[in-house]
C-alpha positions in Angstrom: -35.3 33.3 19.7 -32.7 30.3 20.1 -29.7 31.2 18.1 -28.8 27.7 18.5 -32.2 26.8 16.8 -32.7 29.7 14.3 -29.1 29.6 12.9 -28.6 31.5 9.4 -28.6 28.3 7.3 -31.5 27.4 8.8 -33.7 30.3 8.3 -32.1 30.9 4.8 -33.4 27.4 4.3 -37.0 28.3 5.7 -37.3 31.5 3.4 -36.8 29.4 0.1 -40.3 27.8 0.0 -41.9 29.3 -2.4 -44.9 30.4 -1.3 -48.6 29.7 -3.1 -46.8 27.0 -5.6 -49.1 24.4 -6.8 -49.4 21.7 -9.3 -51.6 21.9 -12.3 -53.2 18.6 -12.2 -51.8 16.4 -8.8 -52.4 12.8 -8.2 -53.0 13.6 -4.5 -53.8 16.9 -2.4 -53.7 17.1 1.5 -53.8 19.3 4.5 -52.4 18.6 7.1 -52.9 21.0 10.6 -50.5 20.6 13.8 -52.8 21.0 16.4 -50.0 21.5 19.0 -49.0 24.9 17.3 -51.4 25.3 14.2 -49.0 25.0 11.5 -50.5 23.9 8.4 -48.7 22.2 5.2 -50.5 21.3 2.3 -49.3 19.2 -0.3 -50.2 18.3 -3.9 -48.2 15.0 -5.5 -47.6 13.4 -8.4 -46.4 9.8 -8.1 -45.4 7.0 -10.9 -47.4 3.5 -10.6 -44.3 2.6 -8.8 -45.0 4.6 -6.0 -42.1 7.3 -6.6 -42.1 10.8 -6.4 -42.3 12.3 -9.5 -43.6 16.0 -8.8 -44.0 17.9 -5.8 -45.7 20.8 -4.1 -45.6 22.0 -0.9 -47.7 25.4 1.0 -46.6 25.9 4.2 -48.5 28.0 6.8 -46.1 27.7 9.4 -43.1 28.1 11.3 -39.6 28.5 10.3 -39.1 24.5 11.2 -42.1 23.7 9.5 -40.7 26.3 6.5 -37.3 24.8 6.7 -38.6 20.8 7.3 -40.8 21.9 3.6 -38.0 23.1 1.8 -35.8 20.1 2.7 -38.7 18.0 1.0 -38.9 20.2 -2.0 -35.5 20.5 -2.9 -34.5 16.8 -2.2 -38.1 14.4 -2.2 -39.0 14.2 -6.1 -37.4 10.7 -7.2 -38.2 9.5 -3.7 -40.3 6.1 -2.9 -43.4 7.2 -1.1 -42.2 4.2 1.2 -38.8 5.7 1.7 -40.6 9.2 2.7 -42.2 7.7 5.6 -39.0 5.9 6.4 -37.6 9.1 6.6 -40.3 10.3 8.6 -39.8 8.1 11.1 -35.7 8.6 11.1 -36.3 12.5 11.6 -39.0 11.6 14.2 -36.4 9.1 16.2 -33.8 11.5 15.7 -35.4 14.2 17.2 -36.4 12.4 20.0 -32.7 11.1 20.5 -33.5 7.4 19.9 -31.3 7.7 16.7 -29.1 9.6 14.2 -30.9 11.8 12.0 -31.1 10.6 8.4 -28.0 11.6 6.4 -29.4 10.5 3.0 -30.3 14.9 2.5 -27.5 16.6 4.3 -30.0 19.7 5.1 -31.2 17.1 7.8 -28.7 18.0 10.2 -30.2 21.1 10.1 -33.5 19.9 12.1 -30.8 17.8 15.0 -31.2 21.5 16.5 -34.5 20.8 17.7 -34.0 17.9 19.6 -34.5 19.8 22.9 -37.6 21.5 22.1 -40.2 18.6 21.7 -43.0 20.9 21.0 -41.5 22.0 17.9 -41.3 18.6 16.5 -44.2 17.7 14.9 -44.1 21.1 12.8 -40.8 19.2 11.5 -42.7 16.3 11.2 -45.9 18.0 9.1 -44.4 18.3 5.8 -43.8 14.6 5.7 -47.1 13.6 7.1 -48.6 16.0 4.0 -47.0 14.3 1.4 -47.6 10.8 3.0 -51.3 11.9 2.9 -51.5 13.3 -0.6 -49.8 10.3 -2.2 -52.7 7.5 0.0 -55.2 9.4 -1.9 -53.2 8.7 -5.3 -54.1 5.3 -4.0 -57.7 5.7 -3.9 -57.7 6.7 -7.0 -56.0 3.6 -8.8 
């Protein structure tokens, strides 16, 4: 285990999901599967027909970056555009590949900078976005 990687905030971070928390009636649901490492997020979302945030629940079957990358969306994502989430997406997604800062809009971001040197760990970083991206185009589909 990288120490480097798997620091104590960052595993601190990746225990707080809460595991098996659902909505009771969400706009959107989606599962989304790495198929690099088979992580697994799935996400159930409730959006405003403005296209923001307005409840959010995340399962992760993962690792501790997909853990940690899920908690960072919990605790920060509700209030969020759905446009701004893939925004972000693609900030975290640069970042990690060194073609930009990492977003400093959630300061747990920094966090995920540690992985920059071990590409196969990015898209489980990467999942919980793409789960929430998916679960709100169904709220789409059902306008």
């Amino acid at each position: 285990m990288d120490s480097a990687l798997y620091n104590r905030d960052f595993l601190r971070l990746a225990t707080s999901l809460v595991a098996g928390h659902r909505l009771a009636d969400p706009d959107g649901t989606a599962e989304v599967r790495s198929p690099l490492c088979g992580s697994r997020i799935q996400a159930d979302v409730v959006t405003d027909a403005e296209g923001i945030l307005c409840d959010l629940a995340l399962r992760a079957n993962a690792c501790a970056l997909g853990q940690a990358s899920a908690a960072i969306l919990t605790q920060n994502a509700v209030g969020t555009a759905i446009t701004e989430i893939a925004r972000l997406r693609e900030g975290v997604a640069q970042a990690l590949q060194q073609a930009g800062d990492m977003p400093s809009c959630w300061p747990e971001l920094a966090l995920l900078a540690a992985a920059t040197d071990y590409p196969s760990r990015h898209a489980a970083i990467l999942l919980p976005f793409d789960a929430i991206l998916a679960a709100a185009a169904q709220t789409k589909e059902k306008v």
